[in-house]
C-alpha positions in Angstrom: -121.4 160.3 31.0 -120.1 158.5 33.9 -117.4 160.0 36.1 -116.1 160.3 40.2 -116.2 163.6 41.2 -115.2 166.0 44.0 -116.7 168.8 45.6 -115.6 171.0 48.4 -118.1 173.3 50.9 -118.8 174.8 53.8 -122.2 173.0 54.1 -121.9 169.7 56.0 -125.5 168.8 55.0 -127.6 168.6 51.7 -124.6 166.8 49.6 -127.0 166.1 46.8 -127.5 169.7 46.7 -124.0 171.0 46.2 -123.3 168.2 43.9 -125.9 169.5 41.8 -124.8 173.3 42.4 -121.6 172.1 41.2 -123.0 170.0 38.2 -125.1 173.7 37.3 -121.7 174.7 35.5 -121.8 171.7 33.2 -124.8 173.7 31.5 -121.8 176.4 30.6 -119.3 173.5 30.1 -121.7 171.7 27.7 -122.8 174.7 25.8 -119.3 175.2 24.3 -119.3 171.5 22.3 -122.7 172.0 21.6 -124.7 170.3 24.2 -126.2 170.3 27.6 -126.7 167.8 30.5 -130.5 166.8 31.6 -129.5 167.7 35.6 -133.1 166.5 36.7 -131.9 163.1 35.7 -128.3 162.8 37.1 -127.5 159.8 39.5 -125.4 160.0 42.2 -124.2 157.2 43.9 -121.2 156.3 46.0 -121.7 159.8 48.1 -119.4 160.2 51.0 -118.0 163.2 53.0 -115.2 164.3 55.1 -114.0 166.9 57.3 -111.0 168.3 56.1 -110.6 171.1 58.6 -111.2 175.0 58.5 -114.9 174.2 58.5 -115.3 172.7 55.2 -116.4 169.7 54.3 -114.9 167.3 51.3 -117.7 165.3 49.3 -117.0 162.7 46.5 -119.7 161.2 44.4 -120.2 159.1 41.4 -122.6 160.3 38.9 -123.9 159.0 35.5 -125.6 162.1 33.7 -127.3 162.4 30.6 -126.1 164.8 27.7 -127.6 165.5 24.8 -125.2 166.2 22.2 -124.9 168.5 19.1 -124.1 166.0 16.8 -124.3 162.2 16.0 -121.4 161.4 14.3 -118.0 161.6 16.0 -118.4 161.2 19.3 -116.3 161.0 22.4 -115.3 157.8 24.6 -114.5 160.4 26.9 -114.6 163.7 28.0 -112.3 166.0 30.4 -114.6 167.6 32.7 -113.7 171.0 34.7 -115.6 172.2 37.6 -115.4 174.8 40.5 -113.6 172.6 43.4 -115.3 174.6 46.6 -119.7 175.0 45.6 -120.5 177.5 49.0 -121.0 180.9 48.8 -118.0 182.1 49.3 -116.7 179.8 47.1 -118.3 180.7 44.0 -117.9 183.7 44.9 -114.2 183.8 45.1 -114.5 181.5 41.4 -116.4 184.0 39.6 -113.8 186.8 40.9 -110.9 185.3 39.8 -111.9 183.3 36.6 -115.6 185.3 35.1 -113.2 188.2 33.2 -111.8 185.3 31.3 -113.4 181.9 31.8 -117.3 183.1 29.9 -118.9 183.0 26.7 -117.9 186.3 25.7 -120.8 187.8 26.9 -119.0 189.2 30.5 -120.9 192.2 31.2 -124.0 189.6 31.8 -121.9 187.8 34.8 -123.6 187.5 37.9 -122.6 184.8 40.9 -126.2 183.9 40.5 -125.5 183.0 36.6 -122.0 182.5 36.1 -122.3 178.9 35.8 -124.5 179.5 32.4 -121.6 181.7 30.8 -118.8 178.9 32.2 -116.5 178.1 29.4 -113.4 176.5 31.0 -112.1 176.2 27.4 -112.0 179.8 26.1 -109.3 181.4 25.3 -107.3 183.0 27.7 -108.8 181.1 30.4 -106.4 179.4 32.5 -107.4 177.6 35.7 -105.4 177.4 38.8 -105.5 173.3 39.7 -105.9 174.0 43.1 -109.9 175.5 42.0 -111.4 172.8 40.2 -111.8 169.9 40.4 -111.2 167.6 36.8 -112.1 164.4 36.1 -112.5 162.1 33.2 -116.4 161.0 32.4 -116.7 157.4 30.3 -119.0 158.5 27.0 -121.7 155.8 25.7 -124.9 156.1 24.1 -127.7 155.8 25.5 -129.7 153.0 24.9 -133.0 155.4 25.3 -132.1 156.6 21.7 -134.7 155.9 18.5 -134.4 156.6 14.8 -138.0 157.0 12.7 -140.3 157.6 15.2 -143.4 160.2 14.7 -145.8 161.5 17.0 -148.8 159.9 17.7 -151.3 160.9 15.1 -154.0 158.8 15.6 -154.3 160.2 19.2 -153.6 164.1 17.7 -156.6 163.3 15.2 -158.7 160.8 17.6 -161.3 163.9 18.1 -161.3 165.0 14.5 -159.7 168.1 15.9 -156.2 169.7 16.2 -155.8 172.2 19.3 -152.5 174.2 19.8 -152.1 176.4 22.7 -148.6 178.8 22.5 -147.3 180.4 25.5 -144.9 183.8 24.3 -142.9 185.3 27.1 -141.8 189.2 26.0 -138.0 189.2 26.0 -138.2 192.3 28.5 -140.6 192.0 31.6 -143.0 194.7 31.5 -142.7 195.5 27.6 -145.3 196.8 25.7 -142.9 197.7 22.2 -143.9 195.8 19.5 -140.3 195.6 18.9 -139.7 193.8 22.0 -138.4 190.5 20.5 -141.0 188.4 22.5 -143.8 190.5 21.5 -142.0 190.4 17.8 -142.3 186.4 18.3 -145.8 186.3 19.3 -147.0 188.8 16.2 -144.9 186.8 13.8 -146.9 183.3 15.1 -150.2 185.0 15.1 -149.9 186.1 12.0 -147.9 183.0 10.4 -150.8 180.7 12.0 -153.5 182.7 10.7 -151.6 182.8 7.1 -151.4 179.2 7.4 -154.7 178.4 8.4 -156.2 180.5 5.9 -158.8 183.1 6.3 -159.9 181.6 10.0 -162.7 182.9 12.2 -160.4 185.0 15.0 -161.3 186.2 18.6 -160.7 188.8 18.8 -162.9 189.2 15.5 -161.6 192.7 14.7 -157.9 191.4 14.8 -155.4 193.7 13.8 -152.2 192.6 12.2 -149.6 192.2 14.9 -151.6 192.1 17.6 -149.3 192.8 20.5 -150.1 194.1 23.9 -153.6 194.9 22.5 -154.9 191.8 22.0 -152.2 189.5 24.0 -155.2 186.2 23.8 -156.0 185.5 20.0 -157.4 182.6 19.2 -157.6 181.4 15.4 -160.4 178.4 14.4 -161.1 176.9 11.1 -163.1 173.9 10.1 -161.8 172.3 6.5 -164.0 171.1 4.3 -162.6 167.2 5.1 -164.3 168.2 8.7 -161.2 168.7 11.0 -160.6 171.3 13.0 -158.3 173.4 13.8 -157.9 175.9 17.0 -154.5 177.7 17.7 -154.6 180.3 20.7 -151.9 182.2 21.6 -151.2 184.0 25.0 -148.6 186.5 25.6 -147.3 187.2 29.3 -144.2 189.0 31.0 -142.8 185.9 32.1 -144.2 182.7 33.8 -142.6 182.4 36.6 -144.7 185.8 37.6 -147.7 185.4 35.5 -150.5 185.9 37.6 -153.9 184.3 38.4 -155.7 185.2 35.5 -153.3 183.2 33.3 -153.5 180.5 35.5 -157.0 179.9 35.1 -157.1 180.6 31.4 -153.9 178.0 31.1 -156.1 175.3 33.0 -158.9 175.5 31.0 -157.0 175.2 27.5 -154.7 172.2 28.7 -157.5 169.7 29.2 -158.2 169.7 25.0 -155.0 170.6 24.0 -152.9 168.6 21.5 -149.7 170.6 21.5 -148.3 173.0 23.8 -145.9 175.5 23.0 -143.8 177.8 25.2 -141.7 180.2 23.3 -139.4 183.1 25.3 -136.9 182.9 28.4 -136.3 179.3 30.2 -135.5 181.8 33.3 -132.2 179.9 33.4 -135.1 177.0 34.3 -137.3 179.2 36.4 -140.1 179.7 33.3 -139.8 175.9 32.2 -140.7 174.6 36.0 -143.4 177.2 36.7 -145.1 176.3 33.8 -144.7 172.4 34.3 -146.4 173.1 37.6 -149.7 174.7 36.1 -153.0 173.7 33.5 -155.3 170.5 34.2 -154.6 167.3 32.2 -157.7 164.7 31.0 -156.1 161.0 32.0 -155.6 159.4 28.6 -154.6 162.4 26.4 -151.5 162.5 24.5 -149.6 165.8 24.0 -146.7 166.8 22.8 -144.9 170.0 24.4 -142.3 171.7 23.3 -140.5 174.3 26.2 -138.9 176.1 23.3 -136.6 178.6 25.1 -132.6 178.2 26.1 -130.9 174.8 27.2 -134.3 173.7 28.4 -132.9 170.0 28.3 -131.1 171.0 31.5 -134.1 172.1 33.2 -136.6 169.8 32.3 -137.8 167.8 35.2 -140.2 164.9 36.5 -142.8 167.4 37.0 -145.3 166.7 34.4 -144.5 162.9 34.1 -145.6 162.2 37.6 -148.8 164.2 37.1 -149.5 162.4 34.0 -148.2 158.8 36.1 -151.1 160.3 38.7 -153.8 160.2 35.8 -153.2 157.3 34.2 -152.6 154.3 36.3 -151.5 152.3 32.8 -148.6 154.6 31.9 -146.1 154.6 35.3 -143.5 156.3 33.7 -145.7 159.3 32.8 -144.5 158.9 29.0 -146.9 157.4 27.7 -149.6 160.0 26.6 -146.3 162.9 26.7 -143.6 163.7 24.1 -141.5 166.5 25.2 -139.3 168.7 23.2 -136.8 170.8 24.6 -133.3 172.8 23.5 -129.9 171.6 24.1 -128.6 174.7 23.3 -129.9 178.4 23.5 -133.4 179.4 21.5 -133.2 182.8 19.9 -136.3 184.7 19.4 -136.0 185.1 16.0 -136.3 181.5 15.7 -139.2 181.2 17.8 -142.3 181.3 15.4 -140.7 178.9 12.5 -139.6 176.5 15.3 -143.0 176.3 16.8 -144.6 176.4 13.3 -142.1 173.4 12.4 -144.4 170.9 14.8 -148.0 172.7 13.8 -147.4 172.3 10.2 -146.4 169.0 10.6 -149.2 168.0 12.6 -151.9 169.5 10.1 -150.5 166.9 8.0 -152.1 163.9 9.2 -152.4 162.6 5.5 -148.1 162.5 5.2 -146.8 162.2 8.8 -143.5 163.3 9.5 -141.2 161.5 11.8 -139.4 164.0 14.7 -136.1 163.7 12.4 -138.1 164.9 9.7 -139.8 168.0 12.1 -136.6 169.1 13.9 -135.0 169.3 9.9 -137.4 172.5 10.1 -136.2 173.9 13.6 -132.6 176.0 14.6 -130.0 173.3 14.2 -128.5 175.7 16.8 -130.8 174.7 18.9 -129.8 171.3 19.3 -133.6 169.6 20.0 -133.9 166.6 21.5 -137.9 164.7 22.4 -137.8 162.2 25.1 -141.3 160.6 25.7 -141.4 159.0 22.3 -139.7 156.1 22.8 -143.0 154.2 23.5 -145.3 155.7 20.3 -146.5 153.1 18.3 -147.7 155.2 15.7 -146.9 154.6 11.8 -147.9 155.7 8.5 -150.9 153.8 7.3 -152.3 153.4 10.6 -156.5 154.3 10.8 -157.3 157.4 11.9 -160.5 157.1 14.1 -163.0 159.5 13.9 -165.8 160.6 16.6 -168.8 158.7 16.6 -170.4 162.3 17.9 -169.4 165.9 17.2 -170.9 169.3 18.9 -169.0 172.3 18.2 -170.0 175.4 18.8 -172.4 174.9 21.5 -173.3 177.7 24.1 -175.1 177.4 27.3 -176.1 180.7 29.3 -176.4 180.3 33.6 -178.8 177.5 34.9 -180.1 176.4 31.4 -179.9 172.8 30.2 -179.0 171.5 27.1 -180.0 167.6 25.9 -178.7 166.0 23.1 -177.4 162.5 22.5 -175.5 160.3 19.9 -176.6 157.9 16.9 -177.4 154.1 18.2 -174.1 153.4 19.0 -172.7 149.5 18.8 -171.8 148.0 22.3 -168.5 148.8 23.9 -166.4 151.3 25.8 -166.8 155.4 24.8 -164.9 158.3 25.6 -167.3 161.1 26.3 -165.3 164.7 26.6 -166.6 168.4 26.4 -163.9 171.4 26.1 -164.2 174.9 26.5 -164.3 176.3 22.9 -160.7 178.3 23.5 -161.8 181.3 22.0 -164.1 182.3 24.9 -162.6 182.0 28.0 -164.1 182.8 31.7 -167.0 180.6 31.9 -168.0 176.8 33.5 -170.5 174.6 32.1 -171.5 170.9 33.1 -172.2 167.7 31.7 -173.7 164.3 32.5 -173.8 161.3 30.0 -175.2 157.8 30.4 -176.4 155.1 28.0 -179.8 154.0 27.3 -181.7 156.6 29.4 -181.2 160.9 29.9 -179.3 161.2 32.8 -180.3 162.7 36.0 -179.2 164.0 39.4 -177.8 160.3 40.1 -176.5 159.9 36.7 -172.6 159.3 36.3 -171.6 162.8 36.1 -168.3 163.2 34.2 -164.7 164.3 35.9 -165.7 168.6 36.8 -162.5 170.3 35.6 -163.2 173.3 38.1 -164.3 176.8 36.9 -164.1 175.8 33.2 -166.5 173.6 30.8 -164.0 170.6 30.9 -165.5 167.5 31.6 -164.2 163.7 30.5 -165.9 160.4 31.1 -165.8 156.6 29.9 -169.5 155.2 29.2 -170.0 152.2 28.9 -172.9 151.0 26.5 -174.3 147.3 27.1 -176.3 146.9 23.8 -177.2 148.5 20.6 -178.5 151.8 22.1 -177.2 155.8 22.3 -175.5 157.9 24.6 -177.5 160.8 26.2 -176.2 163.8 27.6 -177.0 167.3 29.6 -175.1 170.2 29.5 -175.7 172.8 32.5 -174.2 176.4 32.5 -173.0 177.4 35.9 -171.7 180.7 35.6 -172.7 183.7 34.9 -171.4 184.2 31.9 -172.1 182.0 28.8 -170.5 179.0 28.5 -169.6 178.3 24.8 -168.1 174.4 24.3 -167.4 171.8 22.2 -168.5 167.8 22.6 -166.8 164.9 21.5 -167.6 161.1 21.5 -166.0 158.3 20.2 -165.2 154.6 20.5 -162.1 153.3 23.0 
C-alpha cells in the first residue's frame, strides 16, 4: 500500500518514530479485513515537518507498506485508511479516552494506552470518529511482485545430514503458571505428546517421561532412528515468556540452533516483544538452511531484519540473509489451541522427504485464521525429484568425558570440498566438547581447528581434501560434565 500521510506531535525530533507509532494502529486496522502490515519493512520517504504553533509539530510522509492479506481473490485497488491525527503522549492518550469504549475489537476491558492500537477497529460499529482526530487517506493497492506460487522448502538441505532436528519454543499463556491447564502448558503437552505419537515409540530424555509432561519435565527431547537411517530429534522447551527467559535458556537455545532444521516458537508474540527477543538469541552455522516459524499473534507485523542480517553476517554469498532462512509468521492472531497442529503441520511435512509438500500445500494444514505468510522462499530452488545427498560419514551417539580424546576418521574420500560438523546430541544439554579435522594426516595442536561454538559441542568446518585420501578427526571434552555429540561429514 502506498499512501501520504499526516501525523501531528509534540516531539519535534525522531519523525520516523512517531510515523511508525502512528502506523502501530494499522495492526488493529488490518486485523478487521483480515490482515496485518510488515511495519519493519515500511518506507518512508518524502518526510517533512512544520511548526504549527502550541508546541506541536506537523509531519507528512509518504510510505509504501507491505500487507499481507487474508485472501487472494478480490482484492482492493485501494483502501481508506484511518489513523490517530496527534501520536504524543497526550495524544493517544486523549484518543483512547474518547474513542477505546467504542472504536476496539470487542474485547474493551483489555484496553490499555500501551495496547490500544492492537484492539483499533475504526470500522466497528458504533464507532464514529470526529474528523478533526485522524487523519484519513487513501493507500494505492498492488501486489507485490515478491509473491510465489509452488514453492517448497528446501529438502535437500533439511535432509543434507541424513537427519531432521526440530527445536519448539512453548511460552505458558500466564507468566509464572504451573496448571497443566494453562493453555501454553496445554500446547506444549499436546506437542510432546503428538510428536512422540508421531514418531513412534522414540527414545525420550527424560527416559521416564510421563504423559503431559508440564512444569515437571519443561525440556523433553524425543529421538528415533528409522530403519531407512534418518533421524529424527524434536526437543521441546517450555518458558514463562522470552522476552524474560533467563540465562539458562539462553545457553540451552544456543547450543540447539547450530543443528537445527526447524525452529518453532508457539505462545504470546508480546504484542512483538517475544518474536524480537527471541530473534536476538541461539548461534547459527554459516551455510545452514532453517525454516522458523514465530507462531504466535500478527507476528508478520513484528517480524524484523534481525536474523537476516545475522545470517547476511555468516554467509558472505547470501546478502539479503534469505538465502539459508524461510520464515513463517501470522497475519492474524494464533490461538493456542491451534498451536500443536500448526507446528505439527511443518514437522509432518518435513518427515516426508519422499513426497514434498509445497508451503501452499503445508499452510492447507494450519488455522486459516491465522492468515500465514513465508517470506525467505522466494530464492529455494528445491523441486521434487531433486537428489537427496547423504553423508559421506555419520557418528551419532558419541560421548566424550573431561580431557579425553576421541580419534576417528572417514572412508577414503574422492577429492573435493567437505563439510565437517559436530552437534551437541539435544537430549543432553550443559556440556562443551572439541573437534579438529584435517585430511591426509590426524590433526594436531596446529591443525585447522573447526569454528568453537562457545560452551557447547558445536563445531563446523570446510576440509578440503587434495587426493584420494580420508578425513581424520579428534574430539576433546572440555567440561566437566560429559559431552555426548553427534558428527557429520559430507561432500559440498
Amino acid at each position: 500500500m502506498s499512501f501520504d500521510g499526516e501525523v501531528t506531535t509534540s516531539q519535534a525530533t525522531n519523525l520516523t518514530g512517531t510515523i511508525r507509532a502512528q502506523l502501530l494502529f494499522t495492526v488493529g486496522h488490518f486485523n478487521a479485513e483480515p490482515g496485518v502490515a510488515r511495519l519493519g519493512k515500511v518506507a518512508l520517504t518524502n518526510v517533512t515537518s512544520t511548526a504549527i504553533g502550541g508546541g506541536l509539530t506537523r509531519v507528512r510522509y509518504h510510505a509504501v507498506l507491505p500487507v499481507a492479506w487474508g485472501h487472494k481473490t478480490g482484492l482492493p485497488t485501494s483502501y481508506t485508511l484511518t489513523l490517530p491525527h496527534r501520536i504524543d503522549g497526550a495524544g493517544q492518550t486523549a484518543f483512547m479516552q474518547k474513542y477505546s469504549a467504542s472504536c476496539n475489537d470487542g474485547e474493551g476491558a483489555s484496553i490499555m494506552l500501551t495496547n490500544y492500537w492492537y484492539h483499533y477497529r475504526p470500522h466497528a460499529s458504533g464507532c464514529a470518529l470526529d474528523a478533526a482526530d485522524v487523519t484519513t487517506t487513501t493507500a494505492a493497492v498492488t501486489v507485490n511482485r515478491g509473491n510465489t506460487t509452488g514453492r517448497y522448502p528446501e529438502y535437500h538441505k533439511v535432509w543434507e545430514d541424513g537427519a531432521l532436528k526440530v527445536v519448539a519454543v512453548f511460552g505458558k499463556y500466564a507468566k509464572l503458571a504451573t496448571d497443566p491447564y494453562d493453555p501454553g502448558i496445554s500446547a506444549y503437552n499436546e506437542f510432546v505428546d503428538t510428536a512422540r505419537a508421531t514418531l513412534g515409540d522414540p527414545t525420550t530424555v527424560p527416559a521416564n517421561l510421563p504423559p503431559s509432561p508440564g512444569v515437571a519435565a519443561p525440556d523433553v527431547t524425543l529421538e528415533k532412528t528409522f530403519p531407512d537411517g534418518r533421524s529424527v530429534a524434536i526437543t521441546a522447551i517450555l518458558v514463562d515468556e522470552v522476552q524474560s527467559a533467563p540465562a539458562t535458556f539462553d545457553k540451552r537455545y544456543a547450543e540447539l540452533t547450530p543443528g537445527a532444521d526447524v525452529i518453532l516458537y508457539d505462545g504470546h508474540a508480546g504484542l512483538g516483544a517475544n518474536v524480537r527477543a527471541l530473534a536476538t538469541k541461539g548461534q547459527f552455522f554459516p551455510g545452514q538452511y532453517q525454516l522458523f516459524f514465530m507462531n504466535g499473534c500478527d507476528t508478520f507485523a513484528y517480524q524484523d531484519d534481525t536474523l537476516t542480517r545475522t545470517r547476511a553476517a555468516l554467509n558472505p554469498d547470501d546478502p539479503t540473509g534469505t538465502k539459508y532462512m524461510d520464515f513463517v509468521t501470522n497475519g492474524m492472531p494464533a490461538y493456542f489451541s491451534s498451536l500443536t497442529p500448526d507446528s505439527m503441520a511443518i514437522v509432518n511435512a518435513l518427515l516426508a522427504k519422499d513426497t514434498p509438500h509445497t508451503y501452499e500445500q503445508i499452510f492447507a494444514n494450519v488455522d486459516s485464521a491465522q492468515v500465514v505468510t513465508v517470506v525467505g522462499e522466494e530464492d529455494n530452488v528445491f523441486a521434487p525429484g531433486r537428489a537427496m545427498p547423504a553423508p559421506v560419514f555419520t557418528l551419532p551417539g558419541g560421548v566424550v568425558t573431561h580431557a579425553a580424546v576421541q580419534s576417528f576418521q572417514t572412508p577414503v574420500l574422492e577429492p573435493g570440498t567437505y563439510e565437517v560438523t559436530m552437534t551437541a546430541d539435544p537430549g543432553y544439554p550443559g556440556a562443551d566438547a572439541d573437534m579438529r579435522a584435517r585430511a591426509g594426516v590426524a590433526p594436531d595442536s596446529a591443525a585447522y581447528k573447526c569454528q568453537s561454538y562457545k560452551y557447547n559441542s558445536n563445531e563446523r568446518c570446510f576440509i578440503t581434501v587434495p587426493t584420494r585420501e580420508a578425513i581424520f578427526m579428534t574430539v576433546s571434552g572440555y567440561s566437566a560434565a560429559a559431552a555426548r555429540y553427534e558428527v557429520r561429514v559430507f561432500g559440498k
